[in-house]
C-alpha positions as CSV (number, residue, x, y, z in Angstrom):
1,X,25.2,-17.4,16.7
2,X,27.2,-19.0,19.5
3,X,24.4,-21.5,20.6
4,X,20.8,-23.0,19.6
5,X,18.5,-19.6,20.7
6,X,15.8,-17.5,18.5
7,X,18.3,-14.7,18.4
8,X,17.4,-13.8,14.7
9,X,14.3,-12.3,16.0
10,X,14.4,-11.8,19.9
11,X,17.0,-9.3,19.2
12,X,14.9,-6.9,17.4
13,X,12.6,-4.5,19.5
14,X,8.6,-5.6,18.9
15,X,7.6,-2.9,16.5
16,X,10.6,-4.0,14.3
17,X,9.5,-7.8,14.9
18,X,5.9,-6.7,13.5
19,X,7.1,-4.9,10.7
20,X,9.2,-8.1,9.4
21,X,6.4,-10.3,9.7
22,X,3.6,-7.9,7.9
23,X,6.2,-7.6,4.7
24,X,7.0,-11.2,4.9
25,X,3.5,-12.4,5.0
26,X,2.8,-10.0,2.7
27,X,4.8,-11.3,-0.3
28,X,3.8,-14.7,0.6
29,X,0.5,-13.8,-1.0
30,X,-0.3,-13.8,-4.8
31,X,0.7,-10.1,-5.8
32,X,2.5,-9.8,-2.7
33,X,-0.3,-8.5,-1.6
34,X,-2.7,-9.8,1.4
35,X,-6.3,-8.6,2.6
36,X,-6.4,-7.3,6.5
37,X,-8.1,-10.2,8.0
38,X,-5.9,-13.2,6.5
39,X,-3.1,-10.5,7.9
40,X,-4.8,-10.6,11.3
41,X,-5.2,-14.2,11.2
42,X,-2.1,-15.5,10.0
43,X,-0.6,-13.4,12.9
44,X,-2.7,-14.2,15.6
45,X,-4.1,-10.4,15.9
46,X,-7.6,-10.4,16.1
47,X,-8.2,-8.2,19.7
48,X,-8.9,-5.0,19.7
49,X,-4.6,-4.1,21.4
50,X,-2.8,-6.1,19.0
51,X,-4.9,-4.3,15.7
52,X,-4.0,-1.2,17.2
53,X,-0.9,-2.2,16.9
54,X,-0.7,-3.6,13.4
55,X,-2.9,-1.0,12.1
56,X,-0.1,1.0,13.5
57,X,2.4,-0.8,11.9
58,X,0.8,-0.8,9.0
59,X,0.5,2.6,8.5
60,X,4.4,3.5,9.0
61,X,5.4,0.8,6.2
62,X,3.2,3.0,4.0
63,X,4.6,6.0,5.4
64,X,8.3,4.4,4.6
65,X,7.4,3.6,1.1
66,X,7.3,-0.4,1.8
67,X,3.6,-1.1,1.5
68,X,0.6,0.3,0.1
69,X,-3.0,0.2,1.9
70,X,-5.8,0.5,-0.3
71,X,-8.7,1.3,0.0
72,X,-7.4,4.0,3.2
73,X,-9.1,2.7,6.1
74,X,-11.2,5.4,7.8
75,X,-11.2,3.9,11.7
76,X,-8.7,2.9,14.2
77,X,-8.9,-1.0,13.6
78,X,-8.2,-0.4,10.3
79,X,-11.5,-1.4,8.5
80,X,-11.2,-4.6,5.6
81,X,-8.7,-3.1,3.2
82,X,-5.4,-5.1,1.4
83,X,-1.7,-4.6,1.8
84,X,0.4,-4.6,-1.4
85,X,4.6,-4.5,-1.1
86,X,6.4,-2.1,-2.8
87,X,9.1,-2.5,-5.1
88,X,11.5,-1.4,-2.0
89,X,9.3,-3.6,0.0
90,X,9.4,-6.6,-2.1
91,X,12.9,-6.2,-2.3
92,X,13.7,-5.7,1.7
93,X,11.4,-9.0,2.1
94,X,13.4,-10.8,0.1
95,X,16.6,-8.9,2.0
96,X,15.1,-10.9,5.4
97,X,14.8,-14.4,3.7
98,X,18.4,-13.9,2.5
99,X,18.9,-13.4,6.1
100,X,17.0,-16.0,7.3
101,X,18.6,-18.9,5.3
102,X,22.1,-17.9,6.2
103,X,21.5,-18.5,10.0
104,X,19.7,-21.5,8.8
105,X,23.0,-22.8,7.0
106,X,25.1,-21.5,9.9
107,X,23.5,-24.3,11.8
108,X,24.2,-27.1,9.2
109,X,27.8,-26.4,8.7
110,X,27.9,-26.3,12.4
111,X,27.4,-30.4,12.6
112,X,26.9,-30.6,16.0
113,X,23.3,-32.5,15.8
114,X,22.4,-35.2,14.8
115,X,20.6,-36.1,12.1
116,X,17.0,-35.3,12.0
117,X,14.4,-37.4,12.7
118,X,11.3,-38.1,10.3
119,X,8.1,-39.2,12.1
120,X,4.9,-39.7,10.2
121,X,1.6,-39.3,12.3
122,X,-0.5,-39.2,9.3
123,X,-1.7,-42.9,9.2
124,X,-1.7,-43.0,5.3
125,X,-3.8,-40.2,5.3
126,X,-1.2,-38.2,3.4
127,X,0.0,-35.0,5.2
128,X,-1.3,-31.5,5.6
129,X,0.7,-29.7,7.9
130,X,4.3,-30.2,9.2
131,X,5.7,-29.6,12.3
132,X,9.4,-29.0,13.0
133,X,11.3,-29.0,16.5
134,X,14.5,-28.0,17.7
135,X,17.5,-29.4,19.2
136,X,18.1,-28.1,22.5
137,X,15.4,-26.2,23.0
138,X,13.1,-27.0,25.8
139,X,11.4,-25.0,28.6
140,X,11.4,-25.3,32.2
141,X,8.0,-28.0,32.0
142,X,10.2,-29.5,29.5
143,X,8.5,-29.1,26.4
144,X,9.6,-27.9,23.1
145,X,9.1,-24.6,20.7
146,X,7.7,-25.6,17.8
147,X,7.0,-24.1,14.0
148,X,4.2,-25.4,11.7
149,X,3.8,-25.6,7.6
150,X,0.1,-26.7,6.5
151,X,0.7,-27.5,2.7
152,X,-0.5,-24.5,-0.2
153,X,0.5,-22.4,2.2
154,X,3.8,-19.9,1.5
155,X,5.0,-18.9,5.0
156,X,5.8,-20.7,8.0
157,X,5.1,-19.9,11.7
158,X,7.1,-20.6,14.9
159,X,5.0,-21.4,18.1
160,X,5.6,-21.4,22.3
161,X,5.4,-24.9,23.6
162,X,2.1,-23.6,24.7
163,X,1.1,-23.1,21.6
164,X,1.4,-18.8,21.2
165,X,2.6,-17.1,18.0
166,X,6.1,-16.2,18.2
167,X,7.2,-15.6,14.4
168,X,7.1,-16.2,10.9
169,X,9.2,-16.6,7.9
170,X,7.2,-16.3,4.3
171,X,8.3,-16.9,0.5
172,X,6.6,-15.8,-2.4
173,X,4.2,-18.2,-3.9
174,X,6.3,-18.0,-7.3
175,X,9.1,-20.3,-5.3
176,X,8.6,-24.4,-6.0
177,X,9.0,-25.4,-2.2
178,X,9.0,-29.1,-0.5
179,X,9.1,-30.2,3.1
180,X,12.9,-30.0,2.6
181,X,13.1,-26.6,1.1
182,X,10.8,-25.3,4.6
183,X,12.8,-27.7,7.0
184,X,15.7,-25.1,5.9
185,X,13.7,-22.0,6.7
186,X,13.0,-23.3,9.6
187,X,16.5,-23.4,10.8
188,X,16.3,-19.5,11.3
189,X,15.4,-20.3,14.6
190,X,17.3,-23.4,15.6
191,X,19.1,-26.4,14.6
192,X,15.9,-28.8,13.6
193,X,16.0,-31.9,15.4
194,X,12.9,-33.5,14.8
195,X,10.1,-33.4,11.8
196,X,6.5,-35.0,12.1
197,X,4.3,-34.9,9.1
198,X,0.6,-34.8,10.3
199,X,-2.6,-35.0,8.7
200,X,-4.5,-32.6,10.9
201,X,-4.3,-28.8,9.7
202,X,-2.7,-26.6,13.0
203,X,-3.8,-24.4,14.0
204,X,-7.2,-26.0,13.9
205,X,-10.0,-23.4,13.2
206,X,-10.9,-23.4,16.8
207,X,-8.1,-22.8,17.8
């Protein structure tokens, strides 16, 4: 953890990636449990490859003793069915935020930032989804990687400057949170640099 990059997931080989994210947004949902198309959504796979692949996924997690899929689907995109954690799963989930807020507290001992900045682009309208950026960490157009929190919800998603899924980090929905509380989650991928409160929702549903 040597400088500002998304090591704490770029590291890991895509099928594990996947397999983090489904028990994490998993146990974000009441029950720890979540149906197949919030799944999809939430994930940004809704094409015919990238089922294949979580149905895939899926299916091992079962196989490992992690998640539970019920009813069986009986086709290869995996037909509407929910996904319930495990005991073992709950309990590796909660193994991966552990995880996840000790990078994010490396990078606040660290003190090499400066403080971050608050901007409010809600107009009094009260906000509805948060957006954070990072220090340092800006592509060759010069724009930033981003993560998003729209309010009610219990996970938090990192984004491409061009706006493509890259990650997420989830909670259960029994843990009291604030904008503070997901600033420091967000700090899994980065030092956070800047926070703008917003009152659209993102990603928009046409997106």
């Amino acid at each position: 953890m040597a400088g500002p990059y998304f090591d704490w997931f770029e590291d890991l080989a895509p099928e594990r990636k996947l397999e983090r994210q489904v028990l994490l947004v998993a146990g974000a949902h009441r029950d720890s449990r979540v149906e197949s198309d919030t799944l999809r959504k939430i994930l940004r796979r809704e094409h015919t490859n990238p089922i294949t692949k979580l149905v895939d996924t899926t299916w091992e997690l079962q196989c490992r003793g992690l998640l539970r899929i019920a009813p069986e689907p009986d086709d290869a995109n995996g037909g509407p069915c929910t996904y319930a954690l495990t005991l073992a799963g709950s309990a590796l989930a909660g193994e991966i935020r552990e995880q996840a807020l000790a990078y994010s507290d490396h990078w606040l001992k660290q003190r090499l930032y400066p403080q971050v900045e608050v901007i409010d682009n809600t107009e009094g309208k009260g906000t509805r989804t948060v957006s954070f950026q990072f220090h340092n960490l800006v592509n060759e157009s010069g724009s930033r990687p981003f993560a998003t929190w729209t309010r009610g919800e219990h996970y938090i998603r990192l984004w491409s400057a061009e706006g493509t899924f890259r990650d997420v980090i989830g909670w259960t929905p029994q843990q009291l949170v604030s904008t503070e509380s997901v600033q420091e989650l967000a700090g899994v991928w980065g030092p956070v640099g800047l926070r703008i409160h917003q009152h659209r929702i993102y990603p928009s549903a046409e997106a």
